[in-house]
C-alpha positions, 0 to 999 in steps of 0.5 A: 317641499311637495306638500303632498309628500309633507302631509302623508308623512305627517300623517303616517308619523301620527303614528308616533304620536300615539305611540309617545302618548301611550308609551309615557302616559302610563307614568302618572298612574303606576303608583295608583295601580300598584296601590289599587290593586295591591301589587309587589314588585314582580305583579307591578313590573309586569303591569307596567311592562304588558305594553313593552311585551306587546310591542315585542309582538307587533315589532316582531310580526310587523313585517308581515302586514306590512309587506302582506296588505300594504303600509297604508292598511297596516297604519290604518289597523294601528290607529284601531288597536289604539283606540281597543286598548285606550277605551279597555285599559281605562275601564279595566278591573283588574289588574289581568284585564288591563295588561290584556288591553295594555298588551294590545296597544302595545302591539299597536305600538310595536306595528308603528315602528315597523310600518311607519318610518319604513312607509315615509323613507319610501316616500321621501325624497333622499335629500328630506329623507331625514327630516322627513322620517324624523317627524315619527320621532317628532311626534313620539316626542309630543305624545310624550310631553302632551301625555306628561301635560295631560297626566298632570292636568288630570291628576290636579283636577280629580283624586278618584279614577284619576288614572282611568282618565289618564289611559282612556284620554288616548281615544281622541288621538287614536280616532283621528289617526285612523280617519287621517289613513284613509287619504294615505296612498300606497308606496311606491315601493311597495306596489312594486316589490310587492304588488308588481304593478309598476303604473300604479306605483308611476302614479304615486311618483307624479304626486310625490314629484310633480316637477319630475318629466315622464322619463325621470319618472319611468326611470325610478320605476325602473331602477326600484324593479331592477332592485327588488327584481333582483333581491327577488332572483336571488331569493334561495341563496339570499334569505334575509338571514345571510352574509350578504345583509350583515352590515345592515343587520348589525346597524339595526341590532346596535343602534336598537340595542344601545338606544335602550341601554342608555336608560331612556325607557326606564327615565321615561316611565318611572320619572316621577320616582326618579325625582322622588328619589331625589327627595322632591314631593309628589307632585313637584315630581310630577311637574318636572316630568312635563319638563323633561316633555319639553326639552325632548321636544326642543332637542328634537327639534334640534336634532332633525334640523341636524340630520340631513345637514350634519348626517346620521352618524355625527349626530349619534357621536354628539348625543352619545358625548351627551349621553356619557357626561349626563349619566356619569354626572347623575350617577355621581350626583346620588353618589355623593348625595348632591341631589340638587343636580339631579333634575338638570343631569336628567335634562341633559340626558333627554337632551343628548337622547333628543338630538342623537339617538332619538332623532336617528333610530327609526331614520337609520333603521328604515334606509339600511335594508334593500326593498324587498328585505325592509320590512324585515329589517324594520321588523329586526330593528325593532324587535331588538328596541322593544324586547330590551325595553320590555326587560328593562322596565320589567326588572326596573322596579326591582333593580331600583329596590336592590341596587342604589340609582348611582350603580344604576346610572353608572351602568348607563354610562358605561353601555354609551361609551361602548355606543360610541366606541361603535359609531366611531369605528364601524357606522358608515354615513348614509345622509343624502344617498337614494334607497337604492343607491344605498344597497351599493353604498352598503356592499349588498348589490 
């Protein structure tokens, strides 16, 4: 593989580390918060959930930097929200102050899903497109076990503050992201669609495939103009709302939907209680918590090893088996009061999310939508994950305090089978095909 290609991927999947890490590490310090600063339910789902609801900002705005002021500039202010928000929501006192700066980054977070899987399925040959793509996944995943890691070092080591630590740590990550985008080039893609500056574009092409004649490269110039210069002909009878961009439409809605209705934001965030529920001491809890980081991170492995080999839609069937028996194991487990098995049903779950839904979300997101509508596809794709997140972790505290876990992993389980319900029936394959080849694949030119 081109080294470049594999090193500006990297960089741009940073991204998702940041994104893990502050995602996850508020786990270890809502119980804190919520004694601190004397929260009911309501005041603490809020608290919690003031990330999610700037993520549904950034996601739902995403599109526009992105398309606006490039790829490359829009990861760069992602890494700067970051480090605000570690820096502020560390140092806040008072619960207001701190979802303000949790907000903040959360609107960091919800840019990144947008901006960055969109930024190296635009850079990536078809054939790694998955793999390469996958690597923002990758390092969600990291973030989230460093994080659960971190959250514990911290928390063994100091009784005081120990939160702050937890939140204000995110800063060191947050500065080398933002230095590593300088090198960034633009996409190609973009200085085409956007920019109209084909040379430019050529030169980015010679780095991402050197091994490419002259001719092979004008060719991909050409072909990425036809495509966007089309879409742009088109432009008053073919808004991004319109028949004609249904297929991808409805892909990115559902596979963001069912992402979040299988459960996996409200295991991640709350964890530690979970496994309290279970009847596990505090800090037990806690450790089986950086479990849950390592087997994600296994899976992960796992699943972008898979995807371009097996494709995207065989890896969403095989995570959603995983998904169904976990769930319904689990539910039975609180059920019957078998407690004993809830950490490996836990487990399993983080396993089946691993390699199906979470190394599949942002690839199949970014590769469905034409060149000229992907950043609002992207944008779509990701309003949808983050807007049912945000509800879910809002209400979450309240759901556990009304219903029993076993009604509520039963739910879970029954919005996977509708998952695979979905997959089986009506998700086309698209492993191996060029962007612009897929707007053929997928009915829209």
């Amino acid at each position: 593989m081109n080294q470049r290609v594999f090193f500006w991927s990297l960089t741009s999947s940073l991204a998702g580390f940041l994104f893990g890490f502050d995602t996850v590490v508020i786990s270890g310090a809502e119980k804190s918060i919520q004694s601190l600063w004397e929260l009911g339910d309501l005041q603490h789902g809020l608290a919690m959930s003031a990330a999610l609801w700037g993520t549904v900002l950034g996601s739902l705005v995403g599109g526009w930097p992105t398309d606006r002021f490039g790829r490359k500039t829009t990861l760069l202010w992602i890494g700067i929200l970051y480090l605000v928000s570690a820096v502020w929501s560390g140092m806040a006192t008072d619960v207001f102050s701190f979802m303000i700066a949790r907000f903040i980054g959360g609107v960091g977070v919800g840019i990144s899903t947008v901006a960055a899987p969109l930024y190296i399925s635009e850079i990536a040959p078809p054939e790694r497109r998955g793999r390469l793509t996958g690597l923002f996944q990758f390092n969600i995943v990291f973030g989230i076990l460093i994080a659960f890691a971190s959250n514990y070092v911290i928390g063994s080591a100091m009784q005081e503050n120990a939160w702050r630590w937890m939140l204000v740590v995110e800063a060191i990550p947050a500065l080398v992201f933002t230095a590593m985008c300088l090198q960034l080039p633009s996409s190609p893609r973009w200085l085409i669609a956007f920019q109209n500056n084909g040379e430019a574009a050529a030169e980015v092409l010679r780095q991402l495939r050197p091994d490419a004649s002259e001719d092979e490269v004008q060719g991909l110039v050409n072909e990425i103009a036809e495509s966007a210069g089309n879409r742009l002909s088109e432009t008053p009878s073919t808004p991004f709302w319109s028949r004609r961009l249904m297929t991808p439409i409805s892909i990115a809605f559902l596979v963001a939907f069912f992402n979040q209705l299988s459960g996996i934001n409200a295991i991640l965030y709350f964890s530690p209680r979970i496994f309290e529920l279970a009847g596990m001491g505090e800090q037990t809890a806690l450790l089986q918590s950086i479990g849950i980081g390592v087997t994600n991170l296994i899976f992960t492995f796992v699943g972008l090893y898979l995807i371009d080999r097996l494709g995207r839609r065989t890896l969403l069937l095989i995570g959603s088996a995983g998904y169904i028996m976990s769930l319904g194991i689990c539910s039975y487990a609180f059920q019957s009061e078998t407690f004993s098995i809830v950490p490996i049903c836990i487990f399993a779950f983080i396993a089946a999310h691993a390699m199906g839904q979470g190394a599949v979300i942002w690839v199949l997101i970014s590769e469905v939508f034409p060149n000229s509508h992907r950043a609002a596809g992207q944008s779509l794709g990701s309003f949808t994950h983050w807007i049912f997140a945000a509800l879910l972790t809002l209400v979450f505290p309240s759901v556990v305090a009304a219903f029993s876990p076993a009604i509520i992993f039963g739910f879970f389980c029954f919005m996977m089978v509708l998952q695979a319900l979905w997959v089986t029936c009506l998700l086309p394959e698209t492993k191996g095909v060029s962007l612009e080849q897929m707007e053929r694949q997928l009915g829209i030119r």
